[in-house]
KOLKOL-936880 format. One line per 10 residues: number of its first residue (from 1); their letters; for each residue x, z, y of N, C-alpha, C, O, CB. Coordinates in steps of 0.2 Angstrom, whole numbers, plus 5000, padded with zeros to 4 digits. Glycine has a CB too. Layout:
! KOLKOL-936880
NUM	a	X,Z,Y,X,Z,Y,X,Z,Y,X,Z,Y,X,Z,Y; ...
END
This chain:
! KOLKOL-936880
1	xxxxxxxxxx	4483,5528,4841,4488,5531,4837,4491,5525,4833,4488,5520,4830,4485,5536,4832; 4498,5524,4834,4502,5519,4829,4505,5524,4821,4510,5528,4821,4510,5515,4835; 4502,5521,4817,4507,5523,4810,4511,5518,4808,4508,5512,4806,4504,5525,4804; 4516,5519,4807,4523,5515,4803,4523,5515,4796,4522,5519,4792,4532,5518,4805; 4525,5509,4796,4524,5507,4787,4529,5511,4786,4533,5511,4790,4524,5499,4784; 4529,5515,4779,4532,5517,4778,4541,5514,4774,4546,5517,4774,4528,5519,4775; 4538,5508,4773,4545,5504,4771,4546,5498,4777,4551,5495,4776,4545,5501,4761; 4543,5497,4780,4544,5490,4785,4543,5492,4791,4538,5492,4795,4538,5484,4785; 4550,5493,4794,4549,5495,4803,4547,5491,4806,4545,5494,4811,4554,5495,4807; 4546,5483,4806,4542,5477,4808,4534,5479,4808,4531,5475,4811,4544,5471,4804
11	xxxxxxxxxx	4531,5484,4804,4524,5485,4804,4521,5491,4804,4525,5496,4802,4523,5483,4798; 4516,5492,4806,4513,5496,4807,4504,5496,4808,4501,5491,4810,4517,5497,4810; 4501,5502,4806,4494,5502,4809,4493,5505,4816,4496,5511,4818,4488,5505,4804; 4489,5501,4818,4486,5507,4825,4479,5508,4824,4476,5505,4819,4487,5502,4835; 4475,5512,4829,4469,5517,4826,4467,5518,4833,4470,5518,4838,4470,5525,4820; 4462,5520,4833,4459,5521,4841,4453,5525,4840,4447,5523,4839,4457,5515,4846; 4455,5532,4841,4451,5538,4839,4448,5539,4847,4451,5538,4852,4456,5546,4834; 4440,5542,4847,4437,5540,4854,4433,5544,4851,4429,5543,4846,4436,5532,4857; 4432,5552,4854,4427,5560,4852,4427,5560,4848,4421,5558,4845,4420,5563,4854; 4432,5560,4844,4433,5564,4836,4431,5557,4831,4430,5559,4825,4428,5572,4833
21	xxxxxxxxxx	4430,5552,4832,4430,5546,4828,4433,5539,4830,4434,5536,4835,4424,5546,4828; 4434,5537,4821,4437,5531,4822,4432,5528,4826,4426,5529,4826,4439,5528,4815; 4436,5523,4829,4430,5518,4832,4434,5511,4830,4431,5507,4828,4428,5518,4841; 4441,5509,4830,4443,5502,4828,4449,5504,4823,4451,5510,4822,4445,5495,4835; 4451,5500,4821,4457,5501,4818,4459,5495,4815,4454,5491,4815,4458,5506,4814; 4466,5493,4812,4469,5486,4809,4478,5488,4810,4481,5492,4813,4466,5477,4815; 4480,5482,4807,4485,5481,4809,4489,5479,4817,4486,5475,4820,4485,5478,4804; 4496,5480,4818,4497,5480,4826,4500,5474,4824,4504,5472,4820,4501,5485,4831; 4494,5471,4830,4497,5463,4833,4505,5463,4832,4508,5468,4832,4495,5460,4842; 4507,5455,4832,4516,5455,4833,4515,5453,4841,4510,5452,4844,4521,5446,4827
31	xxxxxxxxxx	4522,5454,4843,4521,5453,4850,4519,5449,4853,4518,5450,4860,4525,5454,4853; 4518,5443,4850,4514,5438,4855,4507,5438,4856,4504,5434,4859,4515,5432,4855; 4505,5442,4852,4498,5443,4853,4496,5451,4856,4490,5454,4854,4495,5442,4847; 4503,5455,4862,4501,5461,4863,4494,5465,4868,4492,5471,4868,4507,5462,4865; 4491,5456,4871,4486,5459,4873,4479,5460,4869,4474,5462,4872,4486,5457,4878; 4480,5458,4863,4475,5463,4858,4473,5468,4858,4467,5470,4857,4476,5465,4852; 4479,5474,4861,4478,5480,4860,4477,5483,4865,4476,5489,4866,4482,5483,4858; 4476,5477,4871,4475,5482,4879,4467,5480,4877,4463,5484,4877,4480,5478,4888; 4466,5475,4875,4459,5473,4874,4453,5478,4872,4448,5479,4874,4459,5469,4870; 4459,5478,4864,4452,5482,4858,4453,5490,4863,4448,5493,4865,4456,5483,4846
41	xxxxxxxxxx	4459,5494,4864,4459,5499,4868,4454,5500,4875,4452,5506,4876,4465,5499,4869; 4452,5494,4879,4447,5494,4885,4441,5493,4881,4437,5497,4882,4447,5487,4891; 4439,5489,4876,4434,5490,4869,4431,5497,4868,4425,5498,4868,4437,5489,4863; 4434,5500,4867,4436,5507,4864,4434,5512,4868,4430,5516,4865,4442,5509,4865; 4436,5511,4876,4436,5518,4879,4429,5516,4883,4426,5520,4885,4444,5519,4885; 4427,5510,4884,4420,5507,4885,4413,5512,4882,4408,5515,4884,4420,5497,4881; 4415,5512,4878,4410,5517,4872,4413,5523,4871,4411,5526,4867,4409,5515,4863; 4418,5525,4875,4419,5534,4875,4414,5537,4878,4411,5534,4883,4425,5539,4879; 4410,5544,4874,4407,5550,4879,4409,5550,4886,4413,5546,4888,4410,5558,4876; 4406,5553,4889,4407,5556,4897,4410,5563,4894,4409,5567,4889,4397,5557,4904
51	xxxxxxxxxx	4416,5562,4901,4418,5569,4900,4415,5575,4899,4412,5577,4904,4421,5569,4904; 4416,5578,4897,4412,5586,4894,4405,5584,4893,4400,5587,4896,4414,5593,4899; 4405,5577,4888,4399,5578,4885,4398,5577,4877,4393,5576,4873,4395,5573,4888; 4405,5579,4876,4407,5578,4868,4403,5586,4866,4402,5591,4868,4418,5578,4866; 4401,5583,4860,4397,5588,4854,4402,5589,4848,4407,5585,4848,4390,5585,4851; 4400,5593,4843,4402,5596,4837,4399,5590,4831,4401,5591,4825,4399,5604,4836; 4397,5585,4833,4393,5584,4824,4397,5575,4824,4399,5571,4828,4379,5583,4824; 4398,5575,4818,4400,5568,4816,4396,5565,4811,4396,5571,4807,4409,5567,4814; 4393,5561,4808,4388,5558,4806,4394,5558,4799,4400,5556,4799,4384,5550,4811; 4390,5563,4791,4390,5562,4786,4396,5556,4786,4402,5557,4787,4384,5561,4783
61	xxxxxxxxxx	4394,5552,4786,4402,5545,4781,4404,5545,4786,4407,5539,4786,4401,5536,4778; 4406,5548,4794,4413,5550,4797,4416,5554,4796,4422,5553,4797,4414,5552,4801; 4414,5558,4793,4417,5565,4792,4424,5563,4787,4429,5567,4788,4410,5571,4788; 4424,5559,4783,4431,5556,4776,4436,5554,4782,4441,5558,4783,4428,5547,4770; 4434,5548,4786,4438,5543,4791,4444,5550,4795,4450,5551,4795,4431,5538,4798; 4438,5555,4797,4441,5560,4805,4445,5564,4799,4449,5559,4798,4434,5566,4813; 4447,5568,4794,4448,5572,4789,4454,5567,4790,4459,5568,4793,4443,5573,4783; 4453,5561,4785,4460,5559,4782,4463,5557,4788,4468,5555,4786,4460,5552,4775; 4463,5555,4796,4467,5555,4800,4469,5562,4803,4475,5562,4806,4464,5550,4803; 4466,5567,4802,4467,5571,4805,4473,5576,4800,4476,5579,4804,4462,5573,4808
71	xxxxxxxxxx	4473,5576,4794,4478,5575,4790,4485,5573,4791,4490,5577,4790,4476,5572,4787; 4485,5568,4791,4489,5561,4791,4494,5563,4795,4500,5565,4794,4485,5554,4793; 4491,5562,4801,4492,5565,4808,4497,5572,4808,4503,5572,4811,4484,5567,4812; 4494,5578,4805,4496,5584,4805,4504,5583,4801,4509,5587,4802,4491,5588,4801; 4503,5579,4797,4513,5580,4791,4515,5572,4793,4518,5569,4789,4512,5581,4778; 4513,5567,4798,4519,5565,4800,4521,5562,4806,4520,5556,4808,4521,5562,4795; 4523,5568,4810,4528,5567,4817,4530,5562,4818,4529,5562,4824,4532,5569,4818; 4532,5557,4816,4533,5552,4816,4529,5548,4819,4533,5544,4822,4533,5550,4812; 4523,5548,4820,4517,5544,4822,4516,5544,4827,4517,5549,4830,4510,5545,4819; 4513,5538,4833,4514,5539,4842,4508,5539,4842,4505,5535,4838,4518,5534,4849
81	xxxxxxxxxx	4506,5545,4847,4500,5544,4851,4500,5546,4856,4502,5550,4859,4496,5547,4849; 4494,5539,4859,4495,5539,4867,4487,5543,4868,4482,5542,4865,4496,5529,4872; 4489,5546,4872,4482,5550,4874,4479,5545,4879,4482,5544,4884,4483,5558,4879; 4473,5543,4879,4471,5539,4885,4464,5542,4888,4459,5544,4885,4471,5532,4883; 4465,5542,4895,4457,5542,4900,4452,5537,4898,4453,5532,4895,4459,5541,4909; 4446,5539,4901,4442,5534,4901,4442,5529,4909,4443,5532,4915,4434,5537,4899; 4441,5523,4907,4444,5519,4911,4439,5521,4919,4433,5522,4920,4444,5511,4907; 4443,5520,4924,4440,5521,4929,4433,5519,4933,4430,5522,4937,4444,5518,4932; 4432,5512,4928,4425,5510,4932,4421,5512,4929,4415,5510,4930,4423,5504,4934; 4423,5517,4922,4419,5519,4917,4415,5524,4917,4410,5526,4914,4421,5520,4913
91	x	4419,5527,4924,4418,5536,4924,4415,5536,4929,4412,5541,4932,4425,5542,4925
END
């Protein structure tokens, strides 16, 4: 997910939610450093669940992180989110 600073179109945070939990998040590289995000994103999807092996429980001090993103998320449209698979040699 990318959120846009509110006053700086030049900025933004990205977040990389993977079965209902944050797992990285920071600020988005400037463009010459765009393959950060193909990186931390293959990072990411490395440690996703197997498909339909996601559960209900998120460990106490997740529960704040998934809440205030899933919030956030709900009032403002604005925000892009790329849905992504797990990577091929993963599955």
């Amino acid at each position: 997910m990318e959120a846009p600073h509110p006053t700086d179109p030049d900025r933004a945070d990205v977040f990389w939610i993977v079965g209902g939990r944050v797992v990285d998040w920071g600020p988005r590289p400037p463009e010459d450093r765009r393959g950060e995000l193909e990186a931390r994103t293959e990072a990411a999807l490395r440690d996703a669940p197997a498909p339909g092996s996601l559960g209900g429980w998120l460990p106490a001090e997740e529960l704040v992180e998934a809440r205030i993103i899933g919030a956030w998320l709900a009032g403002h449209e604005e925000a892009r989110v790329t849905e992504l698979r797990a990577l091929a040699s993963a599955a």
